[in-house]
C-alpha positions as CSV (number, residue, x, y, z in Angstrom):
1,X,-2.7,-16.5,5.6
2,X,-3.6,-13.0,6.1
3,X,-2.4,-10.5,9.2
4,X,-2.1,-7.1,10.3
5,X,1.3,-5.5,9.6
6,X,0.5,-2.0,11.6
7,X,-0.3,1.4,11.3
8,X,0.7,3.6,8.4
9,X,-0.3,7.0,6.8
10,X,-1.5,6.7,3.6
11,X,-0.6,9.9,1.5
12,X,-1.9,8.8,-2.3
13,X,-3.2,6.6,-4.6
14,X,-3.0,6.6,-8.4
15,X,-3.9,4.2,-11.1
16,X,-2.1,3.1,-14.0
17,X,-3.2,0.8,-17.1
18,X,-1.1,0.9,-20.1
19,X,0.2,-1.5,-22.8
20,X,4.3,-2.3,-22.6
21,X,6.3,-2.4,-25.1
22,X,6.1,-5.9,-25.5
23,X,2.2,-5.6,-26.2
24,X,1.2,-6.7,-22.4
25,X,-0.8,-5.3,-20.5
26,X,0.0,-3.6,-17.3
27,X,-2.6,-2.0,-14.9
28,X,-3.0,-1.4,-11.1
29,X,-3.4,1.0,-8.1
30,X,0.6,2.7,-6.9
31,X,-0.6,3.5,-3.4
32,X,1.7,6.1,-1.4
33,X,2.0,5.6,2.4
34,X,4.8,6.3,5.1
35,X,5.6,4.1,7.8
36,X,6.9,5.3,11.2
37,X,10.0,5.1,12.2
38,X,9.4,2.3,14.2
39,X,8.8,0.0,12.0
40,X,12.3,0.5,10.0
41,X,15.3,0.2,11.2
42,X,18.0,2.5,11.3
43,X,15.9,5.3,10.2
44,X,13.9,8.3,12.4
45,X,10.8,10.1,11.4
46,X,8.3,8.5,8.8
47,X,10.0,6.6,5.7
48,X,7.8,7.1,2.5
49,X,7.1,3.5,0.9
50,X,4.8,2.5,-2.1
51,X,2.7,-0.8,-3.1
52,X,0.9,-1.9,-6.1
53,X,-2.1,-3.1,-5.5
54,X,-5.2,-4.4,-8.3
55,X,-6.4,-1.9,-10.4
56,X,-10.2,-2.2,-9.1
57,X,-8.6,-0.8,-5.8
58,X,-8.3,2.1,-7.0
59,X,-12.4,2.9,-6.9
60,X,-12.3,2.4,-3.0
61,X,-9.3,4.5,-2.4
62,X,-10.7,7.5,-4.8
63,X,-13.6,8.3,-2.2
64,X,-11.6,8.8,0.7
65,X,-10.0,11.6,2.3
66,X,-5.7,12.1,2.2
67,X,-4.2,11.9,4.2
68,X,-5.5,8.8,6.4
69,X,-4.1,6.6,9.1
70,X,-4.5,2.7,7.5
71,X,-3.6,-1.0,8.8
72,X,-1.6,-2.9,6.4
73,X,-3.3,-5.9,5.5
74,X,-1.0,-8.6,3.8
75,X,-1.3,-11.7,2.6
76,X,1.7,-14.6,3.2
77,X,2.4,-18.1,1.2
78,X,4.9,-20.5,1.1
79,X,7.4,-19.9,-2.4
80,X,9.5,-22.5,-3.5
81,X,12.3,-20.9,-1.4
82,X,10.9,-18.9,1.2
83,X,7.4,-17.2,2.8
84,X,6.4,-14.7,0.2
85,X,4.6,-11.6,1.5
86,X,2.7,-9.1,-0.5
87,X,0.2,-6.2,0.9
88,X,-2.9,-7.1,-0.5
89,X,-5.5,-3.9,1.2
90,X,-5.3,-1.1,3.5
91,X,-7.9,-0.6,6.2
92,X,-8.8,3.1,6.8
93,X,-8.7,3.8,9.9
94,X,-9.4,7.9,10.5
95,X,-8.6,10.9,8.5
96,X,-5.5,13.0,9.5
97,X,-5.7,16.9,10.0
98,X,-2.4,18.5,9.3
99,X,-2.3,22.3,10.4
């Protein structure tokens, strides 16, 4: 199951790929955003978040322009407990101009 979760600014993206202590492997993309206060609650303003997504993800976000407005795209599946949800992409929308 896949769905839109909104709108969010996307400030960053960086990749990672090391080898743990325990001689795993660990690689990804740590992508930066901020959600609007709308979509938290208690809170006013933009709330910075981040996500891990796949380490090939990090050759799309490396040609785009920061900051950018994005849709969260997640992706939903039933856990032995509960829905699990994780954010698998986000979908540029526009570039932002800050002045």
């Amino acid at each position: 199951m896949e769905n839109g979760n909104g709108k969010v600014i996307v400030i960053g993206a960086k990749r990672f790929d090391f080898v743990d202590d325990s001689g795993r492997r660990v690689a990804g993309t740590k992508v930066h955003f901020l959600v609007p206060d709308q979509a938290e609650n208690d809170a006013v303003g933009y709330i910075p978040k981040s996500a891990v997504l796949p380490l090939d993800a990090y050759a799309d976000m490396e040609r785009l322009q920061y900051p950018f407005e994005a849709d969260v795209v997640t992706e939903s599946w039933f856990g032995a407990k509960q829905v699990q949800t994780r954010i698998r992409s986000f979908e540029y929308l526009s570039s932002l101009q800050f002045s």
